[in-house]
MARGU-315860 format. One record per residue (C-alpha): residue number from 1; residue in one letter; x, y, z. Coordinates in steps of 0.02 Angstrom, whole numbers, plus 50000, padded with zeros to 5 digits. Layout:
BEGIN
+-----+-----+-------+-------+-------+
:   n : res :     X :     Y :     Z :
+-----+-----+-------+-------+-------+
: NUM :   A :     X :     Y :     Z :
...
+-----+-----+-------+-------+-------+
end
This chain:
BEGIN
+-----+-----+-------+-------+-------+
:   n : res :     X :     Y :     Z :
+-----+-----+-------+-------+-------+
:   1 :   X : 49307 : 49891 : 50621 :
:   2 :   X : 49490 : 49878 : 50572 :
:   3 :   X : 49491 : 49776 : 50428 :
:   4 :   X : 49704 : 49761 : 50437 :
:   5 :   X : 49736 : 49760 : 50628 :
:   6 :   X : 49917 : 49710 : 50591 :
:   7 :   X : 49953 : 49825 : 50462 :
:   8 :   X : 50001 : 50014 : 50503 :
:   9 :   X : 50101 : 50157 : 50455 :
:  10 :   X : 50261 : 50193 : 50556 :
:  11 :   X : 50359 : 50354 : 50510 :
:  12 :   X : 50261 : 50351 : 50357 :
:  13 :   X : 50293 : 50160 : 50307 :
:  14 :   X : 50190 : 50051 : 50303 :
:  15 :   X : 50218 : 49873 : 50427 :
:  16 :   X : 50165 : 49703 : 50438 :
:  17 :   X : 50160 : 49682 : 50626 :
:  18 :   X : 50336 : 49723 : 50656 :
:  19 :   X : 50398 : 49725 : 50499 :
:  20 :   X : 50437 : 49856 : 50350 :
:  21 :   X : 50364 : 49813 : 50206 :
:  22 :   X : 50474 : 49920 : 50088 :
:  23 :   X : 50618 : 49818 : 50182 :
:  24 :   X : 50551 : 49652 : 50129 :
:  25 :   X : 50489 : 49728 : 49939 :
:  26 :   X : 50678 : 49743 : 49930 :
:  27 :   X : 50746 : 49586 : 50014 :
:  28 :   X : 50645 : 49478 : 49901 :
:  29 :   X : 50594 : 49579 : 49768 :
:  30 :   X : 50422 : 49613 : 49698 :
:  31 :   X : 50304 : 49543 : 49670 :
:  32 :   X : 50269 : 49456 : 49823 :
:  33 :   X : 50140 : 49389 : 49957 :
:  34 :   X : 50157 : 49455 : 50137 :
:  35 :   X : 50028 : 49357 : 50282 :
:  36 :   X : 50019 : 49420 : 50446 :
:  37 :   X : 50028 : 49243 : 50586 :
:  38 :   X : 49966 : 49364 : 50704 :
:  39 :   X : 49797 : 49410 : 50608 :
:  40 :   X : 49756 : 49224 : 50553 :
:  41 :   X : 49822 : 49149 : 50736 :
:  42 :   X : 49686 : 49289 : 50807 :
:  43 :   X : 49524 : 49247 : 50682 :
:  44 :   X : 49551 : 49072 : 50712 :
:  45 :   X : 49541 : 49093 : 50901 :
:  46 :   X : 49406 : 49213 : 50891 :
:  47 :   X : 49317 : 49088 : 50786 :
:  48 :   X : 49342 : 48935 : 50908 :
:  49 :   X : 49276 : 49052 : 51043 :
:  50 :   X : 49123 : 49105 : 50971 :
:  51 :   X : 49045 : 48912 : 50923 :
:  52 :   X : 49117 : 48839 : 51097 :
:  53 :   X : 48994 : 48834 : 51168 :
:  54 :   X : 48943 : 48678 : 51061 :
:  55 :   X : 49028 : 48523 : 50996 :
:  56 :   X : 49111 : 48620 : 50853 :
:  57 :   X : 49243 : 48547 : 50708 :
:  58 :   X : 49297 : 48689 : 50607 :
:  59 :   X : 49379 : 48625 : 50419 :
:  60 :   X : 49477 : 48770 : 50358 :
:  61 :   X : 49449 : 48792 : 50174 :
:  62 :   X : 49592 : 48741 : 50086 :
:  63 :   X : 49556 : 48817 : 49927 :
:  64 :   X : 49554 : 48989 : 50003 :
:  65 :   X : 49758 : 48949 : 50041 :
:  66 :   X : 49838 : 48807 : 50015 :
:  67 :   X : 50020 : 48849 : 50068 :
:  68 :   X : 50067 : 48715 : 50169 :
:  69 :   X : 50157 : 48813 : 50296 :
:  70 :   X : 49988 : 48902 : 50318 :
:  71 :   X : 49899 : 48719 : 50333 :
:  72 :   X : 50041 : 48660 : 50462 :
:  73 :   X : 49992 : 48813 : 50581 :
:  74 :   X : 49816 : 48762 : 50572 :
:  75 :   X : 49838 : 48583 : 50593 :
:  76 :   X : 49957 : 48614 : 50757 :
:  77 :   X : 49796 : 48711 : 50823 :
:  78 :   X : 49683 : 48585 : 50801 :
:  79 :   X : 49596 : 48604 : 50624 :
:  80 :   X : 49500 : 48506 : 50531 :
:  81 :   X : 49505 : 48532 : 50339 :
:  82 :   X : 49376 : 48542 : 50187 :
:  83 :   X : 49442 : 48488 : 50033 :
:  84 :   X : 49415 : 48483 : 49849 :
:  85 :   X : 49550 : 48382 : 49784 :
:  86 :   X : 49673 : 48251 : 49806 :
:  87 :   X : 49804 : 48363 : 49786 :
:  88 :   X : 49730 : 48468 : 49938 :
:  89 :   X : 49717 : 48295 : 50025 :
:  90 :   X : 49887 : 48271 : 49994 :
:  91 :   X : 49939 : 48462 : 50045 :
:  92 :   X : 49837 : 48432 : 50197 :
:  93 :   X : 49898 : 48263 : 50261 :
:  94 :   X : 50092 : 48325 : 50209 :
:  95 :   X : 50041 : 48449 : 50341 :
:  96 :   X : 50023 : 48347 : 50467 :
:  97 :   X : 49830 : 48373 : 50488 :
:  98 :   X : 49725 : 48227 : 50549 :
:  99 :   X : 49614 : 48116 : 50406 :
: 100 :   X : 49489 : 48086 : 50526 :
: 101 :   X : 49471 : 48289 : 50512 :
: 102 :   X : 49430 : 48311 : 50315 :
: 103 :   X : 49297 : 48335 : 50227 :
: 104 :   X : 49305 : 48312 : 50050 :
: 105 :   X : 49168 : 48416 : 49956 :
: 106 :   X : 49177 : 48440 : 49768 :
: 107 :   X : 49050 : 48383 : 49617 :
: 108 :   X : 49150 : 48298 : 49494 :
: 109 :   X : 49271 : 48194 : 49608 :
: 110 :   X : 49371 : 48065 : 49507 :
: 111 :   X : 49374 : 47870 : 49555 :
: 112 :   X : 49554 : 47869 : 49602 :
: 113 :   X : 49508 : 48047 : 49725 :
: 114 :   X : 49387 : 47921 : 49813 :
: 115 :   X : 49489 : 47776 : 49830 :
: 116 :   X : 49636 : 47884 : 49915 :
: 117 :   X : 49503 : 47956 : 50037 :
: 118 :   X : 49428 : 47786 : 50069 :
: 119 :   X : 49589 : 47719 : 50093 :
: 120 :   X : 49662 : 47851 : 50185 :
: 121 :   X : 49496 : 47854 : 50307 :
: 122 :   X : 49462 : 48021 : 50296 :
: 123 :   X : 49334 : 48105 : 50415 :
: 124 :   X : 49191 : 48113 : 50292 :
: 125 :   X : 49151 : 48120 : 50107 :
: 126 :   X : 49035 : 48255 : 50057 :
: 127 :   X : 48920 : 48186 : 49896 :
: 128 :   X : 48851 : 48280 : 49771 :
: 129 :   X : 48753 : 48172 : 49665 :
: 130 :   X : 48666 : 48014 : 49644 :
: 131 :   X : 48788 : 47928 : 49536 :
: 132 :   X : 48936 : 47995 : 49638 :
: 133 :   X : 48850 : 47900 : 49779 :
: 134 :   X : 48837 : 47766 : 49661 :
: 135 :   X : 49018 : 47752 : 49624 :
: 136 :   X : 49073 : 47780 : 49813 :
: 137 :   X : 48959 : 47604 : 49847 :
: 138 :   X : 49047 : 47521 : 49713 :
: 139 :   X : 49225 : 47563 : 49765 :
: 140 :   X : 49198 : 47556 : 49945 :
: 141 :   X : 49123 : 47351 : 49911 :
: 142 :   X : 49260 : 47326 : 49795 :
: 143 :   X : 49406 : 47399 : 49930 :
: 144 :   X : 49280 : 47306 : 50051 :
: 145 :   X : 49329 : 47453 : 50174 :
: 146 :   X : 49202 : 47585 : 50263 :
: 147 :   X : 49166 : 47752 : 50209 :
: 148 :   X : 49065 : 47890 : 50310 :
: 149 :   X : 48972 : 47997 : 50203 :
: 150 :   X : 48839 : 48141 : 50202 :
: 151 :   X : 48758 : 48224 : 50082 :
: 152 :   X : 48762 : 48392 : 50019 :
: 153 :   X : 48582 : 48471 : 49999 :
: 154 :   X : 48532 : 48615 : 49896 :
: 155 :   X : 48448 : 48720 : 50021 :
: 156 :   X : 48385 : 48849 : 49874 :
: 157 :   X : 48440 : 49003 : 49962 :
: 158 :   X : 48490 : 49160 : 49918 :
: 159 :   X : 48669 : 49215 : 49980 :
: 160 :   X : 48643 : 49407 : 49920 :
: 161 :   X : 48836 : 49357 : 49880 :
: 162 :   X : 48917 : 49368 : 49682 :
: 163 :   X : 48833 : 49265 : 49590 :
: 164 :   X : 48983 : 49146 : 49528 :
: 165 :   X : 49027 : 49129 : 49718 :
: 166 :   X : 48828 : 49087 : 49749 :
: 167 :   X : 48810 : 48894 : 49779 :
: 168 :   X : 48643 : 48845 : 49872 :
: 169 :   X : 48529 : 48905 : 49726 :
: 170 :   X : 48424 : 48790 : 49650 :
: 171 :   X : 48492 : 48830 : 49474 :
: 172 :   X : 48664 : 48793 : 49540 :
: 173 :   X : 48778 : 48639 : 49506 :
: 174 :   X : 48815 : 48598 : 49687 :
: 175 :   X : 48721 : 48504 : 49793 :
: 176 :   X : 48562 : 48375 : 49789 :
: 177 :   X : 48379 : 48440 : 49811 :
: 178 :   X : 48301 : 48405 : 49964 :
: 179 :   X : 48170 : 48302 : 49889 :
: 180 :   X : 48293 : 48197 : 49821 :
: 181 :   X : 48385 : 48190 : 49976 :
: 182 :   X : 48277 : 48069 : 50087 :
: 183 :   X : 48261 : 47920 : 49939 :
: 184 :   X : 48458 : 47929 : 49948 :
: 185 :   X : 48469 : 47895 : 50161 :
: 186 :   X : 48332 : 47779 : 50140 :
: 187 :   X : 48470 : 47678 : 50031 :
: 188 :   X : 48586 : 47695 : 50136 :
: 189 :   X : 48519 : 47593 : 50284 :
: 190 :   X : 48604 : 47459 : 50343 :
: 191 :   X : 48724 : 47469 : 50197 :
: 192 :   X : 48882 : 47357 : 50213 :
: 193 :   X : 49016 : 47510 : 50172 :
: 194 :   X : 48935 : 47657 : 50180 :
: 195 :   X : 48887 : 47732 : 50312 :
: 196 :   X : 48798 : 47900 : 50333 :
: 197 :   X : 48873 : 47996 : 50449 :
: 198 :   X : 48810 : 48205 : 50420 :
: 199 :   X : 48727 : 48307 : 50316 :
: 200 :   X : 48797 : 48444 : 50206 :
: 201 :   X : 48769 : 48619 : 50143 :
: 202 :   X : 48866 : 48756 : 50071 :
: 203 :   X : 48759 : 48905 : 50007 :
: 204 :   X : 48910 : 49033 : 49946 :
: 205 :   X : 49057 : 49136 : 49981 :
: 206 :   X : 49089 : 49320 : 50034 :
: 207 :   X : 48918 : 49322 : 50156 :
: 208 :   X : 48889 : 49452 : 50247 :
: 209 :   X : 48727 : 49429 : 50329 :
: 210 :   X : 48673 : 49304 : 50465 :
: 211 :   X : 48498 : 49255 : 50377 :
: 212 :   X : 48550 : 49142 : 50255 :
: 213 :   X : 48636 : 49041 : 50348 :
: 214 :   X : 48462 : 49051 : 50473 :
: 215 :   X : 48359 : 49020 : 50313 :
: 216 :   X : 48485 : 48875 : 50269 :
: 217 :   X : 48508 : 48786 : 50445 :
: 218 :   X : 48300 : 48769 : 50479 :
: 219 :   X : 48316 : 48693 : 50322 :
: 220 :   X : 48433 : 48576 : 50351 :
: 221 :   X : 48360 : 48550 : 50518 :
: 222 :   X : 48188 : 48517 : 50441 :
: 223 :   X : 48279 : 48381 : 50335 :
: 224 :   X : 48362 : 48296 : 50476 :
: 225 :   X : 48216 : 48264 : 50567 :
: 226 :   X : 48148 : 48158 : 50421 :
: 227 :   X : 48313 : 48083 : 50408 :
: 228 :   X : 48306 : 48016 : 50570 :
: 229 :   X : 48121 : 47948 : 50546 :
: 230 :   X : 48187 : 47830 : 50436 :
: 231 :   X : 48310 : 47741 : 50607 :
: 232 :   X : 48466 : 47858 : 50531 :
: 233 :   X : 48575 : 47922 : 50666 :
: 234 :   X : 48683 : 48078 : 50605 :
: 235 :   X : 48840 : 48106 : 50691 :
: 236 :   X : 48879 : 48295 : 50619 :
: 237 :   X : 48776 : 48436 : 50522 :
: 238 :   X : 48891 : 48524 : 50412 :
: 239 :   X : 48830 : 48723 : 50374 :
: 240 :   X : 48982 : 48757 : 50262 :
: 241 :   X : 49090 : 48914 : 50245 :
: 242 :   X : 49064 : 49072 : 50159 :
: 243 :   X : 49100 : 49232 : 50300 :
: 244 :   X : 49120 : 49389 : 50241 :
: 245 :   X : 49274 : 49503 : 50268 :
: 246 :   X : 49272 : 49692 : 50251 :
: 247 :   X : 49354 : 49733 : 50066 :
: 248 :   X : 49288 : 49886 : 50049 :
: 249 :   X : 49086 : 49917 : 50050 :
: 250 :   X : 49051 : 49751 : 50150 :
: 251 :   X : 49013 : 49780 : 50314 :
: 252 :   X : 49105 : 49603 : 50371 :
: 253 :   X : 49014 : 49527 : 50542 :
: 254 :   X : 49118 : 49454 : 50676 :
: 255 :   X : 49110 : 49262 : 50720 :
: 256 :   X : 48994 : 49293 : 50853 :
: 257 :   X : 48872 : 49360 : 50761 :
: 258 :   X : 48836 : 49204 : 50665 :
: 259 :   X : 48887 : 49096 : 50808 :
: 260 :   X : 48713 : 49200 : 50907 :
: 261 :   X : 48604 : 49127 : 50751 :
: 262 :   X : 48675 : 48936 : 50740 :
: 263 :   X : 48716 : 48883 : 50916 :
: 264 :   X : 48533 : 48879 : 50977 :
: 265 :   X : 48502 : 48770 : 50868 :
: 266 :   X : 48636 : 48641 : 50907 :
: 267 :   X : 48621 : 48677 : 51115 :
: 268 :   X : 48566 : 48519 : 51210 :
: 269 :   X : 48578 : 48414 : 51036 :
: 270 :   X : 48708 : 48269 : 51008 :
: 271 :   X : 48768 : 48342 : 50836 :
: 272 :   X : 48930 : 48412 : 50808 :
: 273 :   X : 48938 : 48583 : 50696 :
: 274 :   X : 49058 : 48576 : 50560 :
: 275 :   X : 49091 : 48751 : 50487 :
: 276 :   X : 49216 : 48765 : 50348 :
: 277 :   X : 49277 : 48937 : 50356 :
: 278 :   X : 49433 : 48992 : 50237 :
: 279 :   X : 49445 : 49186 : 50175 :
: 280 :   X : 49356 : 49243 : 50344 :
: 281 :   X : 49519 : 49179 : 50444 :
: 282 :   X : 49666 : 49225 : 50301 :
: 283 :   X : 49575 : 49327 : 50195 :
: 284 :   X : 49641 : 49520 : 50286 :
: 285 :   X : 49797 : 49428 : 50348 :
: 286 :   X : 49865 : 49460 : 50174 :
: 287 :   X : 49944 : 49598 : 50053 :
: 288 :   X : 50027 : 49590 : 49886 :
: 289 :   X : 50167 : 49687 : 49857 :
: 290 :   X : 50180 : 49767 : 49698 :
: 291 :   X : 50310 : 49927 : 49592 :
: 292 :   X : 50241 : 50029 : 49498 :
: 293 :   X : 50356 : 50036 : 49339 :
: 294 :   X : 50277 : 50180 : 49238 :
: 295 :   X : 50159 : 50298 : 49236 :
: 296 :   X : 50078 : 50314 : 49061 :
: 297 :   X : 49958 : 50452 : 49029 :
: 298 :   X : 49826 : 50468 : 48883 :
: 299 :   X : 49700 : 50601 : 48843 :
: 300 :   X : 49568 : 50513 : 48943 :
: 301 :   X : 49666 : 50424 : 49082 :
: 302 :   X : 49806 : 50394 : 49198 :
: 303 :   X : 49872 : 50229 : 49198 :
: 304 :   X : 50001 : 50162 : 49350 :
: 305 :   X : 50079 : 50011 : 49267 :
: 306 :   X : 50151 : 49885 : 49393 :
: 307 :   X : 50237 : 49739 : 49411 :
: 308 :   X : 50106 : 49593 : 49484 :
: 309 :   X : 49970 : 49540 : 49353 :
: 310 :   X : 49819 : 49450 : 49358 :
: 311 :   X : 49919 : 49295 : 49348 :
: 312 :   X : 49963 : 49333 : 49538 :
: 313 :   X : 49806 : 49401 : 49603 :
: 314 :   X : 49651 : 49379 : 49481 :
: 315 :   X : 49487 : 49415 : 49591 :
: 316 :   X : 49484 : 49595 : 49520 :
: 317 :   X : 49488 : 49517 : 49332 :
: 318 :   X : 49351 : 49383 : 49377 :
: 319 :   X : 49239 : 49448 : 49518 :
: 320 :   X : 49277 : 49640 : 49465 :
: 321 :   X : 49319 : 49644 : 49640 :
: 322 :   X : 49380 : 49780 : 49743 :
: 323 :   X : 49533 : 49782 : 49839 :
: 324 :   X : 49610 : 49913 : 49938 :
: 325 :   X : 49778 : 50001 : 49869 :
: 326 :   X : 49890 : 50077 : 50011 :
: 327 :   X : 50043 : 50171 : 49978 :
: 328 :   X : 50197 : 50067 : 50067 :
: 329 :   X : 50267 : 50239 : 50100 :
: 330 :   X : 50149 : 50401 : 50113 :
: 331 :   X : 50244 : 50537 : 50044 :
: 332 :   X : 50207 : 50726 : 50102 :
: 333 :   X : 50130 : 50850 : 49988 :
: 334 :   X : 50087 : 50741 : 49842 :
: 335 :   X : 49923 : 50790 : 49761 :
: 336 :   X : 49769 : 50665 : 49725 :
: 337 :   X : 49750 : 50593 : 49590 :
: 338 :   X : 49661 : 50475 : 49481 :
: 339 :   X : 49711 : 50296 : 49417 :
: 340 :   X : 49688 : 50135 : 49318 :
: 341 :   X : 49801 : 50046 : 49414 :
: 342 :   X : 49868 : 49906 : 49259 :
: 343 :   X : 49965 : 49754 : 49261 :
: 344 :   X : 50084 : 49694 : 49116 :
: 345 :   X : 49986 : 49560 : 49058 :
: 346 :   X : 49917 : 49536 : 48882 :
: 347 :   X : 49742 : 49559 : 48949 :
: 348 :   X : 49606 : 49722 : 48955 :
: 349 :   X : 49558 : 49625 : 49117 :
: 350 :   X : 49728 : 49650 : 49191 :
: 351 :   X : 49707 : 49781 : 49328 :
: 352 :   X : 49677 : 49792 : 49520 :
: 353 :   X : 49583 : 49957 : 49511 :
: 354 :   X : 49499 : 50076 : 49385 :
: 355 :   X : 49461 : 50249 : 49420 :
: 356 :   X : 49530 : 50255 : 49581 :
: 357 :   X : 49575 : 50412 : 49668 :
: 358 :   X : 49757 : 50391 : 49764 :
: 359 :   X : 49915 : 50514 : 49817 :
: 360 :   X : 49990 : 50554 : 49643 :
: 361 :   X : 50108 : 50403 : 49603 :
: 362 :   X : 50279 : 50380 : 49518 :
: 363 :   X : 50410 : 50252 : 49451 :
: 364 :   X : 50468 : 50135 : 49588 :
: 365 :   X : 50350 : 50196 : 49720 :
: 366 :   X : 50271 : 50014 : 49805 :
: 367 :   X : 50102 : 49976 : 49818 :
: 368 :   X : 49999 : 49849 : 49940 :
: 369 :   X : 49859 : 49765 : 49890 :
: 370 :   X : 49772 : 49721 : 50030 :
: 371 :   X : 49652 : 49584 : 50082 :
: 372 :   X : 49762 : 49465 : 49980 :
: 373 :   X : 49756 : 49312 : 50078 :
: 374 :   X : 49626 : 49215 : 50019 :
: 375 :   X : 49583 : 49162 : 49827 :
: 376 :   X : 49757 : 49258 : 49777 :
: 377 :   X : 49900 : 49160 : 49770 :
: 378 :   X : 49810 : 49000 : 49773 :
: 379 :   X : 49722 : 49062 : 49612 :
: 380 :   X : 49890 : 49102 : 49528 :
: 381 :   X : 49953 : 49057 : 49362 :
: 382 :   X : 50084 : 49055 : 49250 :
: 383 :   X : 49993 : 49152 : 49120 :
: 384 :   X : 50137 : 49253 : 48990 :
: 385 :   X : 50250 : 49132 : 49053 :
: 386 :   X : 50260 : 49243 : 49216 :
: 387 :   X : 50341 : 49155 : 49372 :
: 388 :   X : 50243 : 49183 : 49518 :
: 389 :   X : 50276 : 49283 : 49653 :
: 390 :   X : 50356 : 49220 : 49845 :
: 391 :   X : 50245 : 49216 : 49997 :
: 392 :   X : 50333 : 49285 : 50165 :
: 393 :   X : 50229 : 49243 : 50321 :
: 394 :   X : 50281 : 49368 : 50463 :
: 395 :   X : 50295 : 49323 : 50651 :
: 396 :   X : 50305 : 49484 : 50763 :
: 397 :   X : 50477 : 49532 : 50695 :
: 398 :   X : 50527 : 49375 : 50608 :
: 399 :   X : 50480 : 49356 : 50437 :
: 400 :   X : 50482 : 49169 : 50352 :
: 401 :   X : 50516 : 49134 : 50157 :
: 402 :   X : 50353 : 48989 : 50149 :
: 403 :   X : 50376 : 48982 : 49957 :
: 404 :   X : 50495 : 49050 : 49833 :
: 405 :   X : 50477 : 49133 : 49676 :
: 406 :   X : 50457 : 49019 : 49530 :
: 407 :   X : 50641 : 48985 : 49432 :
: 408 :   X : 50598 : 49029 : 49242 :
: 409 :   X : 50670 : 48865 : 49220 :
: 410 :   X : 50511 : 48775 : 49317 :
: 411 :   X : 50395 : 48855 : 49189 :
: 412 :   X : 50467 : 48725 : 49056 :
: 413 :   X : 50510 : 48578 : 49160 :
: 414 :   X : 50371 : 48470 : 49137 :
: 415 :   X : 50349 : 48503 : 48949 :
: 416 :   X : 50470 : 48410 : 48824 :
: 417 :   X : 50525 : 48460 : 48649 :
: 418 :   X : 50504 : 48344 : 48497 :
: 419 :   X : 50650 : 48216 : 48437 :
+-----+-----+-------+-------+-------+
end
C-alpha cells in the first residue's frame, strides 16, 4: 500500500498533488504544514463507502486537526464531529457543522462546557463518570432543557496500540466499568432532562488490527441487551475511533476491513453506528516542511540540525514515534549516510529521527516529514518562544494559505507587564 498516494517525485522533486514542494518551502518559508484535499476528500469517501451499508454517523476527531478550514470541508460533506472541548465546539460550529452531529467525549468536562452543549443541543454527550452524570442532571433541571446522553464503558480491552494512546483498559482513566454501567441507565428512566440516547466506547488510537474492536463491540453488544431489559431504547452505539495508518512498521488496514467485522453486527438492527475516526482520514494527507541549517558532526554522530522543533511536531518527542523523512529534492550521486536528525529547541527530546540512514545531507537542503496530518500541528506550541509554523492545504494545482505563521508579536499579546 501507498501510504502518500498524493505525494511523488517529479524530475527529482518532490509534489503535493500538483504542486512543488520546494516552490511552496520558498513562497512561505519554512517551517510549514502542507495537506493534500485530495488524500483526506478520498479516505473520507472510502470510509463512508465501506459502513454504508448500515445507518452510519461518522464524527471526525477534532483533536486529530482542528484547522477550521479542514472542519469546513468535512462539515460540507456531511460530518458529524467528536469533541473534547468547548473550544472544539466552538471550532466546529464556526465551521458550519451541524450540533445535532457532535459528540462531546472527554473526562473532566467543566460546568460551563456542559451548559454550552446543553444549550447549544448538541447531538449527544458522552459521560464518563458518575458524578459527571450527576452534574449533567443538575444543570440540565436547572436550564430545565433536554440533554441526550450515553455512556462511555470501559470495555477492558487490549488495543496492542502505545500505551499512552491505550484507552479501554481497565487501569485507564476513561470510561465507566460495565458493572457500573447498568445501575447508571436504570437511573436514568423516565428522567425529566436526560435522556439516554447511545452507548459509548473508545478503546485507543493508532489500531491496527480488527479484533479489538470485535472483542470491544460483543461487549458492548452484550451490555446493550441488558440495557434494553430494563424498557431503555438506544438510538446509536458509538465504537469510537482509533484506525491505524501506515508510519512506517504498521501494516495500516483499509476501512473495509473493519467495516467486514462491525457491520454484521448492526445489519437488520435499528441502531445507528457512530465511528469517530480522525488520523485514519488526515493523518498521510500531511507533511512538514523543514531546512536543514547545519550539519554538525561529533566523534560518535552526525547530527542534521533543522529548522521545525518539537514545538511544531512533537509525536517523535512523546510517543518516540517514527515518521518518514523524504528528501524534497533527490540529488544524484550523494552517498548514504547516517543521522540524528535535531531540532533547535532546548530539549534532548527535540528530534524527528535518530540513527537514521538517508542520502548524505547539507545546509539548506529541505526535508518532509511525512504523515504529519494528524496530532502535529494541533499539538503545537509556543515552546522557546517559537512562532508556529503556516498550514497550506493544496487543491490539484491550487494551494490555499488556511493559517499563517504566528507574528512574534502574538506570542506576547495576551500577557501584560507590571505598572
Amino acid at each position: 500500500m501507498n501510504q502518500f498516494p498524493e505525494y511523488d517525485y517529479r524530475q527529482d522533486t518532490l509534489h503535493v498533488e500538483n504542486v512543488d514542494l520546494a516552490a511552496l518551502a520558498l513562497q512561505y518559508g519554512t517551517p510549514c504544514y502542507v495537506y493534500s484535499k485530495k488524500h483526506l476528500q478520498s479516505q473520507w469517501t472510502a470510509l463512508c463507502e465501506a459502513f454504508g451499508a448500515v445507518d452510519f454517523l461518522p464524527c471526525y476527531a477534532v483533536k486529530a486537526n482542528s484547522n477550521i478550514a479542514i472542519l469546513q470541508m468535512l462539515a460540507d460533506w456531511g460530518a458529524g464531529f467528536d469533541i473534547v472541548s468547548l473550544g472544539e465546539m466552538e471550532r466546529v460550529m464556526a465551521a458550519g457543522g451541524e450540533a445535532g452531529k457532535i459528540m462531546f467525549s472527554g473526562v473532566a468536562k467543566r460546568e460551563d462546557e456542559l451548559r454550552k452543549a446543553i444549550h447549544c443541543q448538541i447531538g449527544c454527550i458522552n459521560v464518563e463518570s458518575e458524578f459527571e452524570l450527576q452534574r449533567i442532571g443538575s444543570i440540565a433541571a436547572e436550564m430545565e432543557m433536554p440533554v441526550n446522553v450515553s455512556l462511555r464503558i470501559n470495555p477492558d480491552v487490549n488495543p496492542k496500540t502505545h500505551p499512552y494512546i491505550a484507552t479501554g483498559l481497565k487501569e485507564s482513566k476513561f470510561g465507566i466499568a460495565s458493572e457500573t454501567a447498568l445501575p447508571l441507565y436504570r437511573s436514568l428512566l423516565n428522567h425529566a432532562w436526560v435522556h439516554p440516547v447511545g452507548i459509548d466506547c473508545h478503546i485507543g488510537s493508532q489500531i491496527v488490527e480488527t479484533q479489538p474492536y470485535a472483542d470491544a463491540a460483543q461487549h458492548v453488544f452484550k451490555l446493550v441487551a441488558e440495557i434494553e431489559s430494563l424498557g431503555i431504547q438506544l438510538q446509536h452505539i458509538d465504537l469510537g475511533g482509533g484506525f491505524g495508518i501506515n508510519y512506517d512498521a504498521d501494516q495500516a488496514l483499509p476501512f473495509s476491513k473493519y467495516a467486514d467485522v462491525l457491520t454484521p453486527l448492526f445489519t437488520g438492527t435499528n441502531y445507528q453506528l457512530v465511528l469517530e475516526p480522525g488520523r485514519s482520514l488526515i493523518g498521510n494527507a500531511g507533511a512538514l516542511i523543514t531546512s536543514v541549517e547545519y550539519i554538525k558532526e561529533t566523534d560518535s554522530k552526525s547530527f542534521a540540525l533543522v529548522d521545525a522543533a518539537m514545538n511544531d511536531l512533537l509525536r517523535p518527542a512523546l510517543y518516540d514515534a517514527w515518521h518518514s523523512l523524504l528528501p524534497v529534492h533527490k540529488v544524484s550521486g550523494r552517498a548514504e549516510k547516517t543521522y540524528d536528525i535535531v531540532g533547535p529547541v532546548c530539549e534532548s527530546g527535540d528530534f524527528f529521527a535518530r540513527s537514521r540512514v538517508m542520502s548524505e545531507l547539507g545546509a539548506g537542503d529541505l526535508l518532509a516529514v511525512m504523515s504529519a496530518g494528524a496530532y502535529a500541528m494541533s499539538m503545537a506550541s509556543n515552546y522557546n518562544s517559537r512562532q508556529r509554523p503556516c498550514e497550506l492545504l493544496v487543491d490539484n494545482d491550487q494551494v490555499h494559505l488556511i493559517r499563517r505563521r504566528d507574528a512574534l508579536e502574538e506570542l506576547w499579546s495576551n500577557e501584560l507587564t507590571l505598572c
